[in-house]
TORTILO-875542 format. One record per residue: x, y, z of N, C-alpha, C in turn. Coordinates in steps of 0.001 Angstrom, whole numbers, plus 500000, padded with zeros to 6 digits. Layout:
<rs>
X,Y,Z,X,Y,Z,X,Y,Z
...
</rs>
This chain:
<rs>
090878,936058,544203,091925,936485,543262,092171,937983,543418
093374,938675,543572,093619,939520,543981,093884,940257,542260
094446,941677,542394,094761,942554,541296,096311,941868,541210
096251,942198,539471,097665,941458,539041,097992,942763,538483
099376,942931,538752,100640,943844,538877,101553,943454,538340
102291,944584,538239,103650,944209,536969,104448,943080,538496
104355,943470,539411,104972,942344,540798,104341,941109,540481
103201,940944,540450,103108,939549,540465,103548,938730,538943
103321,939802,538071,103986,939139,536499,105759,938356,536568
106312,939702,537222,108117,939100,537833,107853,938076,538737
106914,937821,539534,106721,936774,540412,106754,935503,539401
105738,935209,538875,105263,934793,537406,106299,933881,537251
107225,934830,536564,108484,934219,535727,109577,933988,536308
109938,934354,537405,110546,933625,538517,110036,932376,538790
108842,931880,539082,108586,930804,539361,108416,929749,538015
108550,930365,536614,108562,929912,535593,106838,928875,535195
105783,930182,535915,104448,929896,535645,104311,930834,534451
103066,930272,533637,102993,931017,532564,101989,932229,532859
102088,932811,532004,101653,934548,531656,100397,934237,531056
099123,934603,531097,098085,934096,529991,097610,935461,529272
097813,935888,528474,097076,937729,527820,096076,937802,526783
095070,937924,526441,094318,938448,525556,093972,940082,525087
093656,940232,523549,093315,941301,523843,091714,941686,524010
090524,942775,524373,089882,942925,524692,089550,944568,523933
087967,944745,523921,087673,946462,523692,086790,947028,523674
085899,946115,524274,084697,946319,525538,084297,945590,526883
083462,946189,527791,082918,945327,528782,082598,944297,528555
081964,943713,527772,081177,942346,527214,082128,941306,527394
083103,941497,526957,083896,940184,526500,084632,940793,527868
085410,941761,528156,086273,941602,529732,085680,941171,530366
084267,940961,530842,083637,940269,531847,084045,938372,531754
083818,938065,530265,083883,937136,529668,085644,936555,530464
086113,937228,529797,087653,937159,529745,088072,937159,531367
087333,938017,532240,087925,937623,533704,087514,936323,534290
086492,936177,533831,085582,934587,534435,086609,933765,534528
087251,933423,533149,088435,932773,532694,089724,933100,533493
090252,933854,534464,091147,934028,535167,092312,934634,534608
092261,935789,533404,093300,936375,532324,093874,937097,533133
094984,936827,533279,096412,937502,533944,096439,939031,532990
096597,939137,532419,096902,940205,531536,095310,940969,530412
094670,941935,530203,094231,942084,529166,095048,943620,528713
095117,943479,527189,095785,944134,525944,094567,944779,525229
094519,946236,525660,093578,946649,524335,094815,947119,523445
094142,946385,522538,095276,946725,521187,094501,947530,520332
095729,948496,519500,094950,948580,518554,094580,948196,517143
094854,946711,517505,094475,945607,516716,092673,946137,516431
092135,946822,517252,090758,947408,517355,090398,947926,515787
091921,948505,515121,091340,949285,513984,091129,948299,513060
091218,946724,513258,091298,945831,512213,089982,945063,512884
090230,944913,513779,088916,943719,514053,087464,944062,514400
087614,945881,515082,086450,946441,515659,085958,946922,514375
086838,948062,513659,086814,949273,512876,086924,948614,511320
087076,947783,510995,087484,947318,509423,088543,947834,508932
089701,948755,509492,090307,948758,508224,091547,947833,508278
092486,948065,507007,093451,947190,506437,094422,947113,507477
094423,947917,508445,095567,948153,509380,095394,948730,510168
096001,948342,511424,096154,949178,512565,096863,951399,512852
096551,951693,511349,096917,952909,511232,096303,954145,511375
095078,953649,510953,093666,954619,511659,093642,955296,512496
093621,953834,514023,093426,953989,514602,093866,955332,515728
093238,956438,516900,093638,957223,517623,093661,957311,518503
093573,958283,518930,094008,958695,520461,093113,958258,521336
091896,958488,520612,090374,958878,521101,089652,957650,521141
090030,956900,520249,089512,955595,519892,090165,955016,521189
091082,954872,521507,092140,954350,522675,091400,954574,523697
091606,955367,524175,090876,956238,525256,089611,955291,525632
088518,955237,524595,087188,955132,524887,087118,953620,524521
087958,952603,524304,088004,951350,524536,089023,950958,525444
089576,951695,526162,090348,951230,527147,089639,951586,528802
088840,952178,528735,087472,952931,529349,087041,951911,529084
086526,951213,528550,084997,950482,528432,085647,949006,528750
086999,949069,528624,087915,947918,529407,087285,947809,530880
088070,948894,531183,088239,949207,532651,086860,948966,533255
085801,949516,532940,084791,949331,533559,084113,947812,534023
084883,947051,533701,084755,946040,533475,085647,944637,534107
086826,945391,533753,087880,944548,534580,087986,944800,536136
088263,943307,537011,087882,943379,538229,089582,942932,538511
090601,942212,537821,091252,941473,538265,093053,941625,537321
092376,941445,536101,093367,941741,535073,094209,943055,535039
095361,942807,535029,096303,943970,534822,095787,944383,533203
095897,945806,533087,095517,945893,531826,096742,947322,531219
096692,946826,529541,097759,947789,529127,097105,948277,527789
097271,949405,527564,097145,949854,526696,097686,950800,525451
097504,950052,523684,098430,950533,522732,098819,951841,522587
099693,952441,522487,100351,953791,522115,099829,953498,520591
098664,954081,520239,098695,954018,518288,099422,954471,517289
099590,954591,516291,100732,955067,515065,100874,956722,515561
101968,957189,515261,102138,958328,515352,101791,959407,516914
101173,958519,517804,100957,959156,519000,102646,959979,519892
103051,958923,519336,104230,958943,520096,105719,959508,519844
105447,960320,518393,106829,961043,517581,107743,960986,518556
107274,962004,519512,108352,962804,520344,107789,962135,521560
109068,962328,522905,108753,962214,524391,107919,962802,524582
108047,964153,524363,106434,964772,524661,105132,964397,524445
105010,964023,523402,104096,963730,522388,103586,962238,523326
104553,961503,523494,104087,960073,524122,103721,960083,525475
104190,961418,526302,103383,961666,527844,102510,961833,527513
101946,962978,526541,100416,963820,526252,099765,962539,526613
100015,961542,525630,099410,960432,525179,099053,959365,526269
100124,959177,527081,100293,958188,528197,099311,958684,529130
099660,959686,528868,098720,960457,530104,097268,960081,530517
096842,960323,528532,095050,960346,528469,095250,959122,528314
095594,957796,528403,095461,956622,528261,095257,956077,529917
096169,956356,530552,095737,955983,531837,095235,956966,532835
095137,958433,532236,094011,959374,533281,092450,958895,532819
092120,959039,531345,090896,959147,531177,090869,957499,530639
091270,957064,530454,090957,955798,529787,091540,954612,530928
092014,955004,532129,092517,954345,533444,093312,952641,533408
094318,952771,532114,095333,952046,532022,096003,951785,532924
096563,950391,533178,097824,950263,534213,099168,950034,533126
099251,950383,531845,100414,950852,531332,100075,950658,530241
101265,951108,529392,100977,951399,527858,102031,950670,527165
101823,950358,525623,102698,949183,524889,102806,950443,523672
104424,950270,523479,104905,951140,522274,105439,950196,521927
105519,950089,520185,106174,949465,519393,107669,950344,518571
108639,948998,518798,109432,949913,518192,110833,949116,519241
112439,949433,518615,113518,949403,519413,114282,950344,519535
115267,950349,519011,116164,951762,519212,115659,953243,519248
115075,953395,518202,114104,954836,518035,113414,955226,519209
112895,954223,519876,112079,954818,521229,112715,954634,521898
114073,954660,522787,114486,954299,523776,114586,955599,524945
114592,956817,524001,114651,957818,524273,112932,958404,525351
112056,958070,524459,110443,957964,524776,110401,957297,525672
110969,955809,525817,110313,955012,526753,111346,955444,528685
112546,956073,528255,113080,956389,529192,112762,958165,530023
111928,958771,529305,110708,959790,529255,109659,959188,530211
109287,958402,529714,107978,958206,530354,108134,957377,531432
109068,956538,531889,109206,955646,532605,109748,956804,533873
110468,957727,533602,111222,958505,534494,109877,959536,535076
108988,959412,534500,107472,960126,534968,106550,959051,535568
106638,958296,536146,105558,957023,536943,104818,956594,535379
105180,956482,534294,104752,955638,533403,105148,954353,532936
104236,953535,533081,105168,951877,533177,104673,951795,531931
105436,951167,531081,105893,950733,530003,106637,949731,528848
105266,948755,528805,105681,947452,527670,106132,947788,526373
106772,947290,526320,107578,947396,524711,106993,946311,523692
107313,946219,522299,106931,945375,521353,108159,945300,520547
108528,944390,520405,109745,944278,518994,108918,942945,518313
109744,942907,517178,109617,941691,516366,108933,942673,515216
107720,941772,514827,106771,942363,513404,105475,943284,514333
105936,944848,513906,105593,945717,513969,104691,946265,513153
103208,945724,513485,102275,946398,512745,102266,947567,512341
102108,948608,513339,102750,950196,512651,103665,950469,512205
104723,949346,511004,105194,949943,510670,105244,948608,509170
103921,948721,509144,103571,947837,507705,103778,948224,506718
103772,949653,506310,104491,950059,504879,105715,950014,505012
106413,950273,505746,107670,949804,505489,108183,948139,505492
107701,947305,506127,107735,946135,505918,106971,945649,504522
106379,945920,504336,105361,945683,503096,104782,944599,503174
104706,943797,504631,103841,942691,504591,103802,942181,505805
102780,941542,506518,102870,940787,507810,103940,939717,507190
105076,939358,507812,106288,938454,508047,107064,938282,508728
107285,936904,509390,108375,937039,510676,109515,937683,510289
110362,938174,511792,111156,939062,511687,112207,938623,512848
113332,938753,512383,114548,938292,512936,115190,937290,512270
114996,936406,511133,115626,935476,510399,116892,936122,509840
118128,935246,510582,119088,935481,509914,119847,936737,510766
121526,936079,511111,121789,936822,512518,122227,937573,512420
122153,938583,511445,121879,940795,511878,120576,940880,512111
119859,940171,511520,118096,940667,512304,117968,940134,513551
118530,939020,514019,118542,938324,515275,119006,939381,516031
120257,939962,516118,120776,940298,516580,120225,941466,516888
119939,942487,515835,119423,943981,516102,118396,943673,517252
116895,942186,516871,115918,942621,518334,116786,942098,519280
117272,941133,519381,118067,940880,520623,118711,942229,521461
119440,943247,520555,119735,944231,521330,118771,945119,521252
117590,945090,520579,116457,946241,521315,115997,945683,522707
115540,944452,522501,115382,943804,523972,115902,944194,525106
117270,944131,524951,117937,944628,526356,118248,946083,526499
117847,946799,525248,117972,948231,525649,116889,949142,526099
115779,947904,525727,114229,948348,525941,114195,948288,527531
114623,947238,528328,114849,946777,529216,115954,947988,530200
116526,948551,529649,117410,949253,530506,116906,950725,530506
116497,950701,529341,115417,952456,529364,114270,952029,529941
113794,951139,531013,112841,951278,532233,111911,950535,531426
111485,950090,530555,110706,948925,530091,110120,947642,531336
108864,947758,531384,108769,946732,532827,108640,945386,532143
107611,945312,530494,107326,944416,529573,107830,944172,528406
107865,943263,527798,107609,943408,526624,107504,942285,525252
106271,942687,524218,105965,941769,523540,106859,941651,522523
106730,940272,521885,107895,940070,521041,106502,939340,519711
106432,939658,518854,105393,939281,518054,106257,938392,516633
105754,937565,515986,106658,936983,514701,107622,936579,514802
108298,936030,515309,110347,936236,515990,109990,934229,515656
111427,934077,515587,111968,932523,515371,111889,932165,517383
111228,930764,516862,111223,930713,518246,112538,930344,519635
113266,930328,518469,114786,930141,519413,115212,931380,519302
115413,932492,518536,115350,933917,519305,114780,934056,520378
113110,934047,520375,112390,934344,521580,113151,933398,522481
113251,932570,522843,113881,932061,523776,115136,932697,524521
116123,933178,523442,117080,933826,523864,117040,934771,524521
115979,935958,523846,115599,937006,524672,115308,937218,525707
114162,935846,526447,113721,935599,527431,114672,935457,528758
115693,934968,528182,116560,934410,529134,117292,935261,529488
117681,936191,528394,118196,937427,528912,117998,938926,529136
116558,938814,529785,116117,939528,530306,115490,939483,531691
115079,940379,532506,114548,939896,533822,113362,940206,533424
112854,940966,532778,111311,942145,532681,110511,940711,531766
109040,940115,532081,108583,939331,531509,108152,939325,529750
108518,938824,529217,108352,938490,527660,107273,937724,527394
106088,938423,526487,105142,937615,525754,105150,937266,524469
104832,936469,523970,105202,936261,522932,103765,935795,521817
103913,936131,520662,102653,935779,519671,103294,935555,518802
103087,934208,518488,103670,933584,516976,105362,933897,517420
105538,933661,518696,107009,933418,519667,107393,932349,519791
106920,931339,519997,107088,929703,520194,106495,930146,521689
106838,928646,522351,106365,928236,524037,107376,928683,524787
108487,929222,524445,109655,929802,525014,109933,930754,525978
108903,931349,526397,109007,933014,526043,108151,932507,527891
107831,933924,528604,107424,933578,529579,105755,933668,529660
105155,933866,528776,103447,934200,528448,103133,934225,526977
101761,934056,526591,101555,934458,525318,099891,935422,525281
099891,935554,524347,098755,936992,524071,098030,936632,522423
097278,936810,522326,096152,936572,521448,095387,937533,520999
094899,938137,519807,093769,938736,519637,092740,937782,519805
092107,938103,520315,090381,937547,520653,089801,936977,519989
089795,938010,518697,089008,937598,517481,089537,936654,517166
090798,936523,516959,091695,935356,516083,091384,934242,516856
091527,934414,518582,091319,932434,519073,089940,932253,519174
088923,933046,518773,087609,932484,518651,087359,932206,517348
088053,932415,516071,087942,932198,515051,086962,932779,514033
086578,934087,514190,086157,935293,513842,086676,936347,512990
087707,936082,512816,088102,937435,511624,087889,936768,510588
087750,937774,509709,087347,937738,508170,088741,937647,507391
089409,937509,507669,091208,937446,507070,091784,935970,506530
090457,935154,507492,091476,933550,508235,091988,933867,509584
092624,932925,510237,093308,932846,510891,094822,932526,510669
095672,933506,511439,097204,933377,511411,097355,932259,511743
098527,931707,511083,099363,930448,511274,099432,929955,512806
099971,931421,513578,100041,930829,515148,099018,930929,515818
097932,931109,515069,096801,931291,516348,096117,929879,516212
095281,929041,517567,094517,928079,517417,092979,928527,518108
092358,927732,517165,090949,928308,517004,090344,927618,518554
090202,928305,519055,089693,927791,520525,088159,927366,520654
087326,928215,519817,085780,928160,520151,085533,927064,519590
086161,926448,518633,085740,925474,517341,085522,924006,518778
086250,924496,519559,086985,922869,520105,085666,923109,521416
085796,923943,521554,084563,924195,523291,083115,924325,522912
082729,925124,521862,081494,926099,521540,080921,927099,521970
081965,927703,523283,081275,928673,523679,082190,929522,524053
082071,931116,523669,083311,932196,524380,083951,931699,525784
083044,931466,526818,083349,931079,528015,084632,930065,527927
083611,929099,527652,084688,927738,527221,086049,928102,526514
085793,928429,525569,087059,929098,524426,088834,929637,525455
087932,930656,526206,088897,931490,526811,089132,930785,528423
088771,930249,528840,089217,928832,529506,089814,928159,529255
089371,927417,528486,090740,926927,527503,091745,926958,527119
091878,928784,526717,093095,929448,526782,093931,929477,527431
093141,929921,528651,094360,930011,529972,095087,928873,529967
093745,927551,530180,094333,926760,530357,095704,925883,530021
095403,926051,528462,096537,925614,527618,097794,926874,527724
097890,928006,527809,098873,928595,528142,099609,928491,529190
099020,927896,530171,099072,927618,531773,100267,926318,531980
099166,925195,531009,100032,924390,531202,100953,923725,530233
101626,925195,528835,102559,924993,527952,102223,924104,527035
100379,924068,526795,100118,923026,525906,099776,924240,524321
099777,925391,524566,099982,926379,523428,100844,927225,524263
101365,927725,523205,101872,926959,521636,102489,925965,521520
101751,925293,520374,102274,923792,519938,103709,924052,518858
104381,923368,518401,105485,923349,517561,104303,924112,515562
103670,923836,515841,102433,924125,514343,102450,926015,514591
102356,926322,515529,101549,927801,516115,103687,928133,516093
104497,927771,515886,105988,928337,516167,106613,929052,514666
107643,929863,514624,108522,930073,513090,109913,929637,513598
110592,929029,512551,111646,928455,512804,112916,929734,512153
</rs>
């Protein structure tokens, strides 16, 4: 198995094979997670909720990034790996090179995921114009939970459809190579997919989309929260991490997750 590249991801979805992503935020489990054959690992900084305890991904920093995307790397033999731009890293273009920078100099990322549509288009066409490759996120935007005031899908109802639909393709034209679509109706995600070339993952997306992505914790059935609606508990069914994330692939592989249960209408 060779290194996977944003080339072989467009390969991917050209051939209309699926995408498999988890996220990850140490050696332990990336070792785990390559055994399993993961096309993609995501340190998120889902880290400030599942590693760190708190209520939200808002904590989380620069530094924290850095030194779990490091302890990725050391680890990963195979997986393309990307890593979160955290709250506020990224105000300004400037501000999001500083950032990009120490994410894949010292923390040796093969790209970085900003959340956000219109507002960053400016940032992501910054950094992309500097050898920074760059996944995008639309849909339900954790960093930006006080203003939402709640985890809830997003795009119901066609001015919200519409607005990610056109972040999508503008994300896409300001040099975007990725990008995740999180909470979205799953016939949006679909739409998006189709009209875009750059590969689309999707979480709590439907089966539509060209890959899907997971927190860890959530498909082993480990957080203290419950588990989200779209996630399925993988370990329950195997008993073992190994097994679990095998599984994963597997069922992502062959469009058996997401089921119509794991979709928003």
């Amino acid at each position: 198995m060779g290194k996977t590249t944003i080339s072989t991801l467009n390969r991917m979805k050209s051939a209309g094979e699926k995408i498999a992503v988890i996220t990850s935020y140490d050696a332990s489990f990336t070792r785990q997670i390559e055994m399993a054959g993961m096309d993609v690992i995501l340190v998120g900084d889902s880290l400030g909720m599942v590693i760190q305890g708190h209520e939200s991904t808002l904590p989380v920093t620069v530094d924290d990034m850095v030194y779990h995307t490091a302890n990725v790397m050391r680890a990963s033999q195979h997986a393309m790996v990307i890593a979160d731009m955290p709250f506020m890293s990224h105000a300004t273009p400037e501000q999001a090179l500083m950032t990009a920078g120490r994410l894949m100099k010292e923390g040796g990322a093969h790209m970085v995921k900003i959340e956000g549509g219109a507002p960053q288009l400016d940032t992501v066409r910054h950094l992309t114009a500097r050898a920074v490759p760059v996944c995008g996120h639309l849909g339900l935007l954790p960093q930006s939970i006080h203003q939402l005031g709640s985890y809830k899908v997003q795009g119901r109802g066609e001015h919200a459809a519409e607005r990610i639909l056109k972040d999508a393709v503008g994300l896409q034209h300001a040099g975007a190579q990725m990008l995740v679509l999180e909470c979205v109706p799953a016939v949006l995600a679909a739409e998006i997919t189709q009209a875009l070339e750059i590969p689309v993952i999707g979480i709590g997306a439907g089966g539509d989309v060209d890959g899907q992505v997971l927190v860890l914790y959530d498909m082993l059935g480990i957080t203290s929260d419950g588990t989200p609606s779209f996630v399925r508990d993988f370990l329950a069914a195997t008993g073992t991490v190994q097994g679990a994330l095998s599984a994963y692939v597997a069922a992502v592989r062959s469009g058996e997750f997401p089921a119509v249960e794991h979709s928003f209408s």
